[in-house]
C-alpha positions, 0 to 999 in steps of 0.5 A, spaced: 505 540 438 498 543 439 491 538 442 487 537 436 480 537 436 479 529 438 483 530 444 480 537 447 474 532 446 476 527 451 478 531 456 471 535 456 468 528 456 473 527 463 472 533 465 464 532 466 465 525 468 468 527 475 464 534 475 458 529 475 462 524 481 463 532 484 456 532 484 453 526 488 459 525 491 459 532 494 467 533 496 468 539 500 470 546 495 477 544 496 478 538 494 475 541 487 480 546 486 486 541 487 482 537 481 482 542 478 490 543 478 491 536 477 486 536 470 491 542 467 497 538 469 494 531 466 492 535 458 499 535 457 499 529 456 495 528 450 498 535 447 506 533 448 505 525 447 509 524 441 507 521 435 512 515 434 513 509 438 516 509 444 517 508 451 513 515 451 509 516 446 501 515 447 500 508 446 503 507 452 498 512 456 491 513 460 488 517 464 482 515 469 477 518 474 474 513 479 468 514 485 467 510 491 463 509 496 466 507 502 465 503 509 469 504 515 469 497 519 469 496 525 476 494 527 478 496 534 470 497 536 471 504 532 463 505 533 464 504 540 469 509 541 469 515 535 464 514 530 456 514 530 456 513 522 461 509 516 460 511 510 464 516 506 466 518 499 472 518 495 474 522 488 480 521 484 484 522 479 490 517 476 494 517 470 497 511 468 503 507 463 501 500 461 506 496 458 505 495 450 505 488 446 509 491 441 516 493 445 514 490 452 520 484 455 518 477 457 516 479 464 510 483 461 508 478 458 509 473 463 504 477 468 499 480 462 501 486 461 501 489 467 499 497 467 503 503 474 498 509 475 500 515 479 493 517 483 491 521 487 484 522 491 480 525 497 476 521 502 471 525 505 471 521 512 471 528 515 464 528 514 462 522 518 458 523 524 463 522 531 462 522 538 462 528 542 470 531 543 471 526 538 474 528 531 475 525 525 480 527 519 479 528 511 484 523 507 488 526 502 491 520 499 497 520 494 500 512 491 501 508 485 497 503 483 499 495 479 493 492 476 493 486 471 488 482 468 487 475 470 482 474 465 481 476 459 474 475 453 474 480 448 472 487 451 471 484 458 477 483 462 477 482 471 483 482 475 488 484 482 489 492 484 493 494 488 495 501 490 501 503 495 503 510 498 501 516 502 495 519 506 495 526 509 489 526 514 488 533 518 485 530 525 490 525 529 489 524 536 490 528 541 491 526 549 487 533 551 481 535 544 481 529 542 483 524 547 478 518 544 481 517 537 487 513 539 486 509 531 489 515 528 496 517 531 499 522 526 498 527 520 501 522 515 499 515 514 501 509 509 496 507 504 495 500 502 489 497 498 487 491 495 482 489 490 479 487 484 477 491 477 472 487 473 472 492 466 468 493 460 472 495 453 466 499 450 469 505 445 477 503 443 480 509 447 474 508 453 474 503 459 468 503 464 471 499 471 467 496 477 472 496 483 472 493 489 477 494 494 479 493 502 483 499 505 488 500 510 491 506 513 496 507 518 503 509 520 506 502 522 507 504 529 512 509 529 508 514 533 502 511 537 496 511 539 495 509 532 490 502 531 490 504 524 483 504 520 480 499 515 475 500 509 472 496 504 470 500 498 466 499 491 466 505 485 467 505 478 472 508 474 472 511 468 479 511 463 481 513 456 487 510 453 491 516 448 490 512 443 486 506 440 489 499 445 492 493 442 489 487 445 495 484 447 497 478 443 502 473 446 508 473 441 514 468 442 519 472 446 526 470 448 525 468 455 531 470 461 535 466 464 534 465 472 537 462 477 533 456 477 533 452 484 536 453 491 538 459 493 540 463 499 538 470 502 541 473 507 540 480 511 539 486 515 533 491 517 532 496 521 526 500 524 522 503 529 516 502 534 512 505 539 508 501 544 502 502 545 502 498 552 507 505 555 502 510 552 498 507 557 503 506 563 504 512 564 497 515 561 495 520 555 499 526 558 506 521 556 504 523 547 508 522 543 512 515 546 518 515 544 520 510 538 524 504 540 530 502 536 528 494 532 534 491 528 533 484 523 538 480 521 537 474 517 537 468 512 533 464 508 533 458 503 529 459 497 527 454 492 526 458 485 522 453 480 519 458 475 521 464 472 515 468 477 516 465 483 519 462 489 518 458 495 522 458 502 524 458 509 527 463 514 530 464 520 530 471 524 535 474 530 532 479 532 534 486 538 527 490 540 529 496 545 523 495 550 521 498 557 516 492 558 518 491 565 517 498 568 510 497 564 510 490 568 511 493 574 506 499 573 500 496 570 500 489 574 504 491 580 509 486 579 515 483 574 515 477 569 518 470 573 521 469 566 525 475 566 526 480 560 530 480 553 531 485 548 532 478 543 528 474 540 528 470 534 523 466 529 522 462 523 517 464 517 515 461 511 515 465 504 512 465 498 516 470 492 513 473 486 518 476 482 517 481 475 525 482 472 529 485 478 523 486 482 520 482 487 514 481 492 515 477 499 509 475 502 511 472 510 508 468 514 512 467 521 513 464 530 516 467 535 521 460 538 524 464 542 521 471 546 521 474 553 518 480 553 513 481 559 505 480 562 503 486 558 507 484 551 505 488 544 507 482 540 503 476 538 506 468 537 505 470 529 508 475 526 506 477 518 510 481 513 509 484 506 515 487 503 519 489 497 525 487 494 530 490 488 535 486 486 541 490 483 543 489 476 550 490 476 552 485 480 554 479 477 557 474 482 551 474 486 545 480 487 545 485 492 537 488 494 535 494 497 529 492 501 522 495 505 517 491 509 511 492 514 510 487 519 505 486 523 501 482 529 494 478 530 493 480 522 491 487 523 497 490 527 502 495 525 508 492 529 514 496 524 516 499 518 523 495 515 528 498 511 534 492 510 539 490 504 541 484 503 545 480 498 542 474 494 547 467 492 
């Protein structure tokens, strides 16, 4: 199937659209030559899209641009130490697959036809201005993105993003050329961000976007130093649809049984951590500190009350590798009086959004029982955000596959979790 005249249009009008994003913006040439890679590979979608509907045929499809001005905030007192200026530009590219009114489940319906995009975009942080001997990186950040309306008039819609995945820099801390950035301790990075896109529906096929969005990037704390860097960020995006959208319609759709009322999880996770306390006991020259095995197992009763949500209490063991009395008797000079231990346990509440056999846990959790030391890198709050994927093909009762990050203070990378578990 060849492209057609309409479709080498819309590709011009894209292609102009983020050459003038080129233009203000002013990425580095690099980053122009990826786009341009990119863009080749996202025209096959026009000329091979079926004309049928199906799962992979056009009606599904959209492809946007997007530019943001970003602003680098001051956690971690970053001016103090690397920077002497905090705004930067960002440029990229996102091809999107939105959930259909005419073939999409009761779960699409349920959250007003959500849309997944693979995207990827260049943030010229490089670029700003840094202390003498102090370096900052460009980002190169490749993620999905879940946007889904929370209001809908007309041509007028406004909701949540968010988007997850991977960043590349190419400046991290060194302990010998740049000994001041301690924010970024490794070339890859996590990439989440979070927002709000307020768009206008002005052609059928074409969609113009205000966005506004909070970002993080860090490594969870496998390698430190990592304080990991925040970013809060404005921009427009400019999207085509494939073909002309269909206004969602909320047609009668049989709606899946769910296991309504109390129900137990049980599991187990694992992971890494690097103190950033040791890094300092034993001085910069130490890098990279060794990582420190974390091991999770726990329970949790949860009340289903709809089919998209559910509430809970949980319960946690946990054993945490550590050396915090060397780094007691380095640093202060003397051993905690009440002793150490590698277990801890807590208790958390949780708060889950379930999306067919998906589900997204929010966690709020104490520490009730913990003895790590005067120089201890844990707070007497921990927070986790994670996702779980309940397997299908159990009938009894559920197995899940899980991952999560926990953090500290609510700005702290503590661990990055993989766990599986079983639901009944």
């Amino acid at each position: 199937m060849l492209p057609n005249a309409e479709n080498l249009e819309q590709i011009t009008v894209l292609n102009q659209y983020f050459q003038y994003l080129c233009y203000v913006l002013k990425p580095k040439p690099r980053m122009k030559k990826i786009y341009l890679i990119v863009l080749a590979l996202l025209t096959t979608l026009p000329v091979y899209s079926g004309p049928k509907k199906t799962i992979f045929s056009k009606e599904h499809f959209n492809v946007s641009v997007h530019g943001r001005y970003q602003h680098m905030l001051n956690e971690m007192d970053i001016y103090d130490e690397v920077l002497n200026s905090y705004g930067s530009a960002l440029v990229g590219i996102q091809v999107g697959y939105g959930t259909h009114p005419s073939d999409s489940s009761w779960w699409s319906n349920a959250f007003n036809y959500p849309s997944i995009s693979l995207g990827f975009s260049y943030d010229n942080t490089g670029d700003l201005k840094t202390y003498p001997s102090t370096h900052m990186g460009d980002f190169y950040n490749l993620y999905l993105a879940l946007e889904f309306d929370f209001f809908r008039a007309g041509i007028f819609s406004i909701g949540p993003v968010l988007e997850i995945g991977a960043s590349f820099t190419t400046e991290k801390y060194s302990p010998r050329r740049n000994v001041s950035n301690r924010y970024v301790g490794s070339t890859v990075l996590a990439n989440l961000a979070g927002g709000l896109e307020a768009s206008f529906r002005f052609l059928p096929q074409w969609e113009l976007a205000l966005t506004g969005y909070l970002i993080h990037h860090s490594n969870g704390m496998v390698q430190v130093p990592n304080w990991g860097v925040n970013q809060a960020a404005v921009g427009t995006k400019l999207k085509y649809y494939l073909a002309p959208h269909e206004r969602p319609r909320r047609i009668a759709l049989e709606k899946p049984d769910y296991p309504k009322g109390l129900r137990w999880n049980v599991y187990t996770a694992f992971g890494g951590h690097s103190c950033d306390w040791e890094l300092i006991a034993k001085g910069p020259e130490a890098y990279p500190v060794k990582r420190r095995f974390r091991a999770i197992v726990g329970a949790e009763a949860a009340w289903r009350y709809c089919r998209t949500l559910s509430t809970g209490i949980g319960i946690e063991g946990n054993y945490a590798d550590n050396v915090y009395k060397e780094m007691d008797l380095l640093l202060r000079g003397q051993e905690d009086s009440q002793g150490y231990s590698p277990f801890y346990t807590s208790v958390h509440l949780i708060q889950n959004i379930h999306y067919s056999d998906f589900s997204v846990n929010i966690a709020v959790g104490w520490y009730t029982f913990k003895k790590t030391g005067l120089v201890e890198d844990m707070g007497k709050c921990f927070q986790r955000i994670g996702v779980r994927y309940h397997l299908p093909q159990m009938k009894a009762g559920q197995a899940f596959l899980s991952f999560g990050m926990r953090s500290h203070y609510f700005d702290r990378s503590y661990c990055l979790e993989y766990g599986a578990g079983f639901t009944f």
